[in-house]
TITORDO-857433 format. One record per residue (C-alpha): residue in three letters; x, y negated, z negated. Coordinates in steps of 0.5 Angstrom, whole numbers, plus 500, padded with zeros to 3 digits. Last residue first. Example, Ala and Ser with C-alpha at 12.3 -4.5 7.8 and 13.67 -1.06 7.14 Angstrom:
<atoms>
SER527502486 ALA525509484 
</atoms>
This chain:
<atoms>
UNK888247571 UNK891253576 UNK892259571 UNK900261571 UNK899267567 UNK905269561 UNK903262557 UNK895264557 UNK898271553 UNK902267549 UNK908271546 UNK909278543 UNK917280546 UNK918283539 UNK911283535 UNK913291532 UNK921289531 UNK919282527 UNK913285523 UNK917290521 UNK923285518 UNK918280516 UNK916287511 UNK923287507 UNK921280506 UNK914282502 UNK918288499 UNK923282496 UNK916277494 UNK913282491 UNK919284486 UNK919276484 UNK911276483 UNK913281479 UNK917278474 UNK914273474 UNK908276472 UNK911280467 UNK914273464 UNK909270464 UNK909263467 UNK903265472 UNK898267467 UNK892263465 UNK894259473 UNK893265476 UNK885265475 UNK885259477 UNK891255481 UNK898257481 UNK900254487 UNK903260489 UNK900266486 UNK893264487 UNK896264495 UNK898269494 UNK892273491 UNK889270496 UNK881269495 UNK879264500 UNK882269505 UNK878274503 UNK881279500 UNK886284504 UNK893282502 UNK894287497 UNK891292502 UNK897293505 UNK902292499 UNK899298496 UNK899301502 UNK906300504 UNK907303497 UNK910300489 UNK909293491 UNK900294489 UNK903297483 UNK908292481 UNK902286482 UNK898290477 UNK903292472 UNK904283472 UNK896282471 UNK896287465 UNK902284462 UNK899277463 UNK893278459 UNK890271460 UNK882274461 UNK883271469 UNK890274470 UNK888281467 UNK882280472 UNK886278478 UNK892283478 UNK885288477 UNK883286482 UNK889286487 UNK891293484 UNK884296487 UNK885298494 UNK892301491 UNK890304484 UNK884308486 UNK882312479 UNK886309475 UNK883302478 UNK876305477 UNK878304469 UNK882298469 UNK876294473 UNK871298467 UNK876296462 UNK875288464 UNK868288464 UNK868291458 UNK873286454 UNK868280457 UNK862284454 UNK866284448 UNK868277448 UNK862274450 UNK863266449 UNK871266449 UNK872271453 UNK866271457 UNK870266463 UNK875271464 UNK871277465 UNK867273470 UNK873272474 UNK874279475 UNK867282476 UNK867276481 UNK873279484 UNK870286485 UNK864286489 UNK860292488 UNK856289484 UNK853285489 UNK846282487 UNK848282480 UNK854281480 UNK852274484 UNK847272480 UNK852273474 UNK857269477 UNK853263478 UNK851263470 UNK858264468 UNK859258473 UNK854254470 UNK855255462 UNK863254463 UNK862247466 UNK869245464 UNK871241471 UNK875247471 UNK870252471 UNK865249476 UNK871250480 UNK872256479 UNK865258479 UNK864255486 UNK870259488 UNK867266486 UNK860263489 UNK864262495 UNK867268495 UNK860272495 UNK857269500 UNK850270501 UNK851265494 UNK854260498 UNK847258500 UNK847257508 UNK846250511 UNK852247506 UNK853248498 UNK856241497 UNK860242490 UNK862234488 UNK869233486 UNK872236479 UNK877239482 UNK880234485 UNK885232480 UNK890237482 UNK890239489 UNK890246490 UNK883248485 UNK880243491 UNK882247497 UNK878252493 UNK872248493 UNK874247500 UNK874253504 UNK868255500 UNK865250503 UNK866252509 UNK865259509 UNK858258508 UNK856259516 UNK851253518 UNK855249522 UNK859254527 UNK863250531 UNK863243528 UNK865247521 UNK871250524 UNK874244525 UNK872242518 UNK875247515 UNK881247520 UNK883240518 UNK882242510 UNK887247511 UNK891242514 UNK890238508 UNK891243504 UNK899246506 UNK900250500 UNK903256505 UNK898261503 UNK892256503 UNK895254511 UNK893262512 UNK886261510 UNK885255514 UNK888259520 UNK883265518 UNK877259518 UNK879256525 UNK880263528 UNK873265526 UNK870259529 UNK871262536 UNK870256541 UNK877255543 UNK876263545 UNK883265548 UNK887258547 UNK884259539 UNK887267540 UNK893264541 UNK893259536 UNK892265531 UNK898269533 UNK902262531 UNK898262525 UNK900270523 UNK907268525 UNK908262520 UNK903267514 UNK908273514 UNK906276509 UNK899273506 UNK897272513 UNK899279517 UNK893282517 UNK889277517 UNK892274524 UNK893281526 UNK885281526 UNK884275530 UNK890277535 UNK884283536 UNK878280536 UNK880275541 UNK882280546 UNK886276552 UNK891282552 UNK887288553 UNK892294553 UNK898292551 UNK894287546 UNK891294543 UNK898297543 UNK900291539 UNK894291534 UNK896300533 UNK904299531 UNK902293527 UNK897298523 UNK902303523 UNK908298520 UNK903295515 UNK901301512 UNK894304511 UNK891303518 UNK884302518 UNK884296522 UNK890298526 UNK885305528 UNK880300529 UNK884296535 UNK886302537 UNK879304539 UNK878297541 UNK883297546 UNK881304549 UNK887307552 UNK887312546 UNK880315548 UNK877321544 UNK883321540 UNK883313538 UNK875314537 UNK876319532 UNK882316528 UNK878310527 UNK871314524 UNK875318520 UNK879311517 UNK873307516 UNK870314513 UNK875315508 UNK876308506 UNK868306506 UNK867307499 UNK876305496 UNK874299499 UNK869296495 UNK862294499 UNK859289501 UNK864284501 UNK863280507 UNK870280510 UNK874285508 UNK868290506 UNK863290511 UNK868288516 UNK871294515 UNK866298516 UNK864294522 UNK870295526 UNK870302524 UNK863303527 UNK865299534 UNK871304535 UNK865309534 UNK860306539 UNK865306544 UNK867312544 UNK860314546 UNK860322545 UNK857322539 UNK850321543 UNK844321540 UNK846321533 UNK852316535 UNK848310537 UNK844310531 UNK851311526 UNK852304531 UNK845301529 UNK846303522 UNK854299521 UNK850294525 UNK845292520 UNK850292514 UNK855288518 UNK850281520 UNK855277522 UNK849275528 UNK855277534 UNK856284529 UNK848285529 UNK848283537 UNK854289538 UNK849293534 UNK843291539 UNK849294545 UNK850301542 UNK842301540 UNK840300548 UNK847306549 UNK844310545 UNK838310548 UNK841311554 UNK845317554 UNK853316556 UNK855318562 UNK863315561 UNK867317567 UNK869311569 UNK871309563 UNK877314562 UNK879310569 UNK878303566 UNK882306560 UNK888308565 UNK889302568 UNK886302575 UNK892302581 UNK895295584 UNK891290581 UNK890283582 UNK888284589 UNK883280588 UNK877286592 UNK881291587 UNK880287581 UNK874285583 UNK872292585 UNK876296579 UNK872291574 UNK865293578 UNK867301577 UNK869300569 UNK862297568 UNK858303572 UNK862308568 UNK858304562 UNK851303565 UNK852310568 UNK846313563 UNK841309566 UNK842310573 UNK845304577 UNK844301583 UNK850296585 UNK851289589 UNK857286590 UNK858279591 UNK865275592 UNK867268593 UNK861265591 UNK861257592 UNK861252586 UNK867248589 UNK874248584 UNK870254578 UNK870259584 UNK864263583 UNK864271582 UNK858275584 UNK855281581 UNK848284584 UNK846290578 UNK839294581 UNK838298575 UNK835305574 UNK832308569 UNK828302566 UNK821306565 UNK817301569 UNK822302575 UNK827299579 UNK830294574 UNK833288575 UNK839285573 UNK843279575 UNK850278574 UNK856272573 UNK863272573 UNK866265573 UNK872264575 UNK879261575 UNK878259568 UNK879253565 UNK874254559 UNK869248559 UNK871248566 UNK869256567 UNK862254562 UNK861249567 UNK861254574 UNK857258571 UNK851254569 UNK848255562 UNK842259561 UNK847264556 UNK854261556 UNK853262548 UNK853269548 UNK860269550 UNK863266544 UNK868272542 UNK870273549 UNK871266551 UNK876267556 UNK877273561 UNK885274562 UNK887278569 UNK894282571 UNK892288568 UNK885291569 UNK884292561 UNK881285560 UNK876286566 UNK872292562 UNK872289556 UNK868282561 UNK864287563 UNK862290556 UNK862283553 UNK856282560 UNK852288559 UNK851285551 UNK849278553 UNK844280558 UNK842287554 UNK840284547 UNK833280549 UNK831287551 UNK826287545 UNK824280546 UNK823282553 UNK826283560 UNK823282566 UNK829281570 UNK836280566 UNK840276567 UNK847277565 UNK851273560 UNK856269563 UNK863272564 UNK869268564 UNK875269569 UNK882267569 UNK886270575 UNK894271573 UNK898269578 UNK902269584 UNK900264590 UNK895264595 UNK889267591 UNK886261587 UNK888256593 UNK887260599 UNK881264597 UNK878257595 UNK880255603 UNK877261605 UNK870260602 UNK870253605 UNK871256612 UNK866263611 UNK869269610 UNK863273607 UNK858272612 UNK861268619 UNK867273617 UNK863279618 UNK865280625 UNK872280623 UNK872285617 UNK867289620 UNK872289626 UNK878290620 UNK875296618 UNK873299625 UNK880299627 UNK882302620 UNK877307621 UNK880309627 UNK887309624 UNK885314619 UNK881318624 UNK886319628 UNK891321622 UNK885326620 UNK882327614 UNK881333610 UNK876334606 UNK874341609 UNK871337615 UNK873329616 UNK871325611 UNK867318613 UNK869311611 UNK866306606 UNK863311601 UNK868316602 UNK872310598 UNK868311592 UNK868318593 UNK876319593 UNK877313587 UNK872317583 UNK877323584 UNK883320583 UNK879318576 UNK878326575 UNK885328576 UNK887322571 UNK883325567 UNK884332568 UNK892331566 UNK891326560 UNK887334558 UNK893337559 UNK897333556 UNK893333550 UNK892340550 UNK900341550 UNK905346551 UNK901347559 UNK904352562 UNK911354564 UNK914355557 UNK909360556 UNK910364563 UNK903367566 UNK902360569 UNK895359568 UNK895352566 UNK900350570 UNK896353576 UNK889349574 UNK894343573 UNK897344581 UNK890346584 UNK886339581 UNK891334583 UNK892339590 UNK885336591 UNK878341591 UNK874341597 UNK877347600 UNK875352594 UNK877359594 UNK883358598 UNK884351594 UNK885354587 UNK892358589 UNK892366588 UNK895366581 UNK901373581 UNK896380579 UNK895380571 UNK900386567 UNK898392568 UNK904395568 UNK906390562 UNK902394557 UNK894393556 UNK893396548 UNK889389546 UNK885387552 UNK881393551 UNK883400556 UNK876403559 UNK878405565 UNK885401568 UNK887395565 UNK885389570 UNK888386576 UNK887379576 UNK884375581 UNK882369578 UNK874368576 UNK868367580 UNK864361582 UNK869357585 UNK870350580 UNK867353574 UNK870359575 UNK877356575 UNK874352570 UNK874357566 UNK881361568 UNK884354566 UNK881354559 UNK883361557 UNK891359560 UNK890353555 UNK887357549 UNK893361549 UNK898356549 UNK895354542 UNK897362539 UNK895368540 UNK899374538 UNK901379542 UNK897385545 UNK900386552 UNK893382553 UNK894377549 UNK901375552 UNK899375559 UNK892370555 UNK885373555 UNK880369559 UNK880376565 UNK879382559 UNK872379557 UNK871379550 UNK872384544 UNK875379540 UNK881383535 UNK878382527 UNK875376523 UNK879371524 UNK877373531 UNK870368529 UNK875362526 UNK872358531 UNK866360534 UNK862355539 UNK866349543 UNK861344544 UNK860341551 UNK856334552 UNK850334557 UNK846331554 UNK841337553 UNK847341550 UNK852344554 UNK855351550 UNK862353550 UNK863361547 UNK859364553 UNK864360558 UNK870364555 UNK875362550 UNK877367545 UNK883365540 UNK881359537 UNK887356535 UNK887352528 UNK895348527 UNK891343525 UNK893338531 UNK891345535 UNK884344533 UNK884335535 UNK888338542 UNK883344543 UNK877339542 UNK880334547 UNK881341552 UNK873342553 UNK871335553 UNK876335559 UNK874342562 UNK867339561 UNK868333565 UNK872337571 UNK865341571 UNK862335572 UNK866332578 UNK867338581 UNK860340582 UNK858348580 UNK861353585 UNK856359583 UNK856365578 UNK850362574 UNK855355572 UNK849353567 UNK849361565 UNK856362563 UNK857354559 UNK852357554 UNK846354555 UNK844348550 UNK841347543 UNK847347538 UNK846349531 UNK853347526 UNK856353523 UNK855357518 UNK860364518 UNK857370514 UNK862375511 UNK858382509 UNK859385502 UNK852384500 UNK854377502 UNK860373503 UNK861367504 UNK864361509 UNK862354510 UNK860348515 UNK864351522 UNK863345526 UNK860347532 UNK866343536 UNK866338542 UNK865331537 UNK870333533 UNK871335526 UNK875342524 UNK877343517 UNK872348516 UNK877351520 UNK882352513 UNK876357511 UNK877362516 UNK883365513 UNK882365506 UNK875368507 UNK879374511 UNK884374504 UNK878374500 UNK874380504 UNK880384504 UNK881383495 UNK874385494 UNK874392499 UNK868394501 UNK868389507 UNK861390511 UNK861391519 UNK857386523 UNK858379522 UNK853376520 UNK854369524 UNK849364522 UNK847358526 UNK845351522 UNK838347521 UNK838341517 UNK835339510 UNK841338506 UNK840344500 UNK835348504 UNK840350510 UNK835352514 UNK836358519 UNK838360526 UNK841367526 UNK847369530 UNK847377530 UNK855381530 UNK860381532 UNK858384539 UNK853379540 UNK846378538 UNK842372539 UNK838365534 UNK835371531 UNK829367526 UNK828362522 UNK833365516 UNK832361509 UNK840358506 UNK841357500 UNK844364499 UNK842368506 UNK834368505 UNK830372509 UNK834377509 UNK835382514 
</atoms>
């Protein structure tokens, strides 16, 4: 063999199979190790090859976190190669080794296994040759489909058992196909031997089996393996029903199907926990009783513990009646942390209070402001916020290393002080996510708030997530408390390299990406449009019950109705998430401002202490040119968070709304505004409109300089150079048009404002026509900073707009906007129906 393939160097034979030898090797061009399938027979004919390359090639489309991604196909010397993504591990045959494996890990794999048949199958793309040495388990334990596109390349030679009915009378595979492979795997994972079925007699291959040898009829999962539920035997049986129309359509089905099979399981063991199974796992109507009889002895005799008189009578008044229970949740105390720990009390205490907010039926208050409560007495915080209950929790690790953690939870009644409920947990390191999920079930579970546990808490209880990605996960939620963007975005893409399994490090990197762009400014749109959207849909596929992974999904949603569609589910599933109405908030501030302030003071009952509801409320009072209310809010938000900047750039751009006033003094706060490119772009204009051109073309330049990517300081500086510079104005200008051609949606609204700010009015109306002309145009027409609305601008024709805002191309496309902008309220109406006040639907006892 070569020792190069094209620019790849070959390390050595990674195995041998019967399709030929699978070479690890050095991709020279990106530095990374891949696997190279040569395929054993070489293709003399050109035209043959390029029609299997064509075949293949569309696989290369696949992405998920349980496929080898199939990076490129090629030829050489005659012979096709297939590069794909190298994954350490044993195959999924070898780690079962013939043997029963546990039946909570193996229904992990199977759902990994089928989450990555459903992303294929969404492509139209089916593998085709299941077995379990084409799945390996890495290190971590995570399971990644091997080979696809390989039977691209002609008829599997693979074990007659994982074939299909349909492929073994020779027909051809198709997605239902896979799911009758998966079923016969997890099969053998759960009883160490595969289905009986009879095979083809002497040496016959899958492909020239006739109906005469056909698979014998199912013989039921549960004679192999008593321990395993009927839940789990009616889904394998599904998936190897030997009619198509009887067996799984769907991957996503089947895989929805093991998730709930597997949370029942969860609830199994926990209750094992308390009361012993009988043989078999069955238990008996005696023992049943008799444990209820020594329940409620314990119960009784215990009363002198947990019962206590004054405990009693909180419990009868927070739990006599009807309501839903309002908690917070202090940070946790952490024993023996240090500064470099110092981000796991707050962090550990958002991920409980995520876990409480989907347990429906419960409102957790002071989401957003939570890490404030740090050091403060519990009690105190649940009164500042009027909560029921304060959840607290203490941390203390087992060992030097921190691999296991010993976690004591306790409620305390906000009325008396006392705990009313106290649980304590020992937690391995890479159960700190599933072990959230199990302590909001016991709360929710002990206040009898809940009937079942919602599907994202039992997504959640499965959660194995390595613990250097989680620490890194939980320091990038820090980042994101901190503002600081640009380093939470590197900590979540940290987290993911370690474990690409941890959803909830993904939602968190698209809720990142797009702050970076639609509040920090630091980088443009169209950038990080691919990958915010990417990164949102993968996490929306590997949990749709995630509130934040649809919250991401809304956030990179490129029309109106599908991002609304996504926030509303997100409110569905978690409605006293703060981040979440703030986002529909922003969204929905240029087109339909009155609801937007409406959905704003829901999230400021949620989290009076969130200073970002004060801000986008202020902007949001700009649209509707109200600048005294708008004025109100800065300063509100200003008592919160003095330092922030946003502030002031709040009322130098109240100042271009009041006539008269623009040329007020210019304060620039704690922090300088030019860490805030609005604010240097409203300072600018300020000092414009007071005729101090010099210090505002001067302001601009820094700014530009320091972000060139930011688009409206490009803009406005293109207007103030045009009667010093007029050349270097006419450049900044053209080079905005030019990358606007190329992007003309993310890029309208600039492009609107530069012809506005170089008084070109028919380059700002053809502007705002193309931003009316699609949803997504009028999406992200309304992304700017809420300083920087361009329809605020247009309404109250303040600078740059006031150069153009009698034009008449302007008019007339401001008309047009204004009639898509109506027919829009229209979808905000129908997708917002039956939305109200989550603190109005719970009774709380004030």
């Amino acid at each position: 063999m070569a020792e190069s393939i094209g620019h790849y160097d070959i390390l050595g034979v990674a195995e041998a199979g019967p399709q030929g030898p699978v070479y690890r090797a050095r991709d020279t061009l990106v530095g990374r190790t891949v696997a190279i399938r040569v395929l054993d027979e070489a293709v003399s004919d050109p035209w043959k090859r390029a029609h299997l390359l064509e075949n293949v090639r569309p696989f290369t489309a696949l992405s998920h976190p349980h496929v080898a991604t199939l990076f490129e196909a090629g030829e050489h010397n005659g012979r096709i190669y297939l590069v794909y993504e190298y994954v350490p591990g044993e195959k999924l045959g070898a780690l079962a080794a013939g043997q029963p494996l546990n039946l909570r890990r193996a229904l992990d794999l199977a759902i990994q296994v089928a989450d990555a048949l459903a992303e294929a199958h969404a492509l139209d793309l089916v593998h085709g040759a299941l077995t379990p040495s084409s799945v390996v388990v890495t290190p971590k334990g995570r399971a990644k489909i091997l080979d696809f596109g390989l039977p691209c390349w002609r008829e599997p030679d693979w074990p007659a058992p994982y074939a299909s009915p349909e492929q073994t009378l020779g027909q051809p595979a198709d997605h239902r196909s896979d799911l009758f492979s998966l079923g016969v795997m997890l099969y053998e994972l759960l009883t160490g031997r595969i289905p009986a079925r009879s095979a083809p007699p002497g040496d016959a291959t899958p492909g020239d089996a006739t109906p005469e040898r056909a698979p014998a009829p199912y013989v039921p999962l549960r004679r192999a393996n008593l321990e395993v539920p009927a839940s789990v035997d009616r889904i394998v049986a599904k998936a190897l029903a030997e009619e198509l129309d009887d067996r799984y359509q769907d991957a996503t089905i089947l895989a929805s199907d093991l998730r709930a099979a597997a949370a029942e399981l969860h609830a199994r063991d926990g209750g094992a926990a308390a009361q012993e199974a009988a043989p078999g796992g069955v238990r008996s109507s005696w023992l049943r009783i008799g444990g209820l009889a020594l329940l409620l002895a314990a119960a009784t005799g215990a009363a002198a513990w947990q019962w206590r008189e004054p405990v009693a009578r909180t419990w009868q008044r927070l739990f006599g009646i009807q309501f839903a229970p309002a908690f917070v949740v202090v940070p946790f105390e952490v024993s023996g942390a240090d500064a470099a720990r110092a981000h796991l009390g707050p962090g550990l205490a958002e991920e409980l209070a995520t876990r409480l907010g989907h347990v429906p039926g419960v409102i957790v208050l002071g989401r957003s402001s939570l890490r404030a409560f740090t050091g403060k007495d519990p009690r105190a915080v649940a009164e500042r916020h009027r909560a029921a209950l304060a959840v607290t929790a203490r941390v203390s690790p087992q060992d030097a290393n921190w691999q296991t953690l010993d976690i004591r939870v306790t409620l305390v009644s906000r009325d008396s002080g006392d705990g009313v409920w106290s649980r304590q947990y020992s937690v391995k390191g890479r159960d700190l996510l599933s072990a959230q999920a199990k302590i909001a079930e016991d709360i929710a579970s002990g206040l009898k708030v809940a009937p079942a546990p919602s599907a994202a808490l039992r997504r959640a209880g499965l959660r194995l997530s390595q613990p250097a990605a989680l620490d890194a996960y939980l320091q990038a939620r820090t980042a994101m408390a901190e503002l600081d963007t640009n380093r939470a975005v590197l900590l979540y893409d940290t987290a993911l390299q370690i474990d690409p399994g941890l959803v909830e490090a993904r939602a968190g990197l698209a809720e990142a990406l797009h702050a970076s762009v639609a509040f920090e400014h630091r980088l443009g749109y169209a950038e990080v449009e691919r990958r915010l959207r990417q990164t949102a849909a993968e996490a929306v596929t590997a949990d749709p019950d995630l509130a934040h992974a649809q919250l991401a999904m809304g956030l990179a949603s490129r029309t109106l109705d599908e991002a609304l569609e996504h926030l509303r589910r997100a409110i569905d599933l978690d409605p006293s998430d703060t981040a979440i109405y703030l986002a529909a908030g922003a969204l929905l501030r240029d087109i339909e401002p009155a609801t937007a302030l409406r959905v704003l003071s829901w999230a400021r009952g949620l989290d009076p202490e969130e200073p970002r509801t004060r801000f986008e409320a202020a902007a949001t009072h700009l649209v509707l040119n109200q600048p005294d209310q708008t004025l109100v809010e800065a300063a509100r938000g200003q008592a919160l968070a003095p330092s922030l900047p946003w502030w002031d750039a709040l009322r130098l751009r109240t100042r271009l709304a009041k006539a008269g006033d623009a040329d007020a003094g210019i304060s620039e706060g704690g922090r300088s505004l030019p860490e805030f490119p609005p604010g240097v772009v409203m300072r600018a204009a300020v000092l414009q409109a007071a005729g101090q051109r010099d210090a505002a073309i001067a302001a601009l330049t820094g700014v530009v300089r320091l972000f060139p990517a930011f688009c409206e300081a490009r803009a406005v500086l293109a207007g103030l150079l045009r009667s010093v510079n007029r050349s270097e104005s006419i450049r900044l200008a053209s080079e905005i048009y030019a990358q606007a051609e190329r992007t003309p949606l993310s890029m309208a609204r600039c492009a609107a404002m530069a012809g506005a700010a170089t008084a070109d009015g028919r380059e700002a109306g053809a502007w705002i026509d193309r931003a009316a002309t699609s949803d997504e145009g009028l999406l992200l027409w309304g992304m700017a900073n809420g300083v920087l609305s361009a329809q605020a601008g247009l309404h109250q024709r303040s600078y740059p707009w006031s150069l153009v805002g009698s034009a008449p191309d302007v008019t007339r496309a401001s008309r047009r906007l204004e009639t898509v902008l109506a027919r829009s309220r229209a979808t905000v109406a129908r997708i917002l129906d039956g939305l109200d006040d989550p603190l109005a639907r719970s009774q709380t006892q004030r």
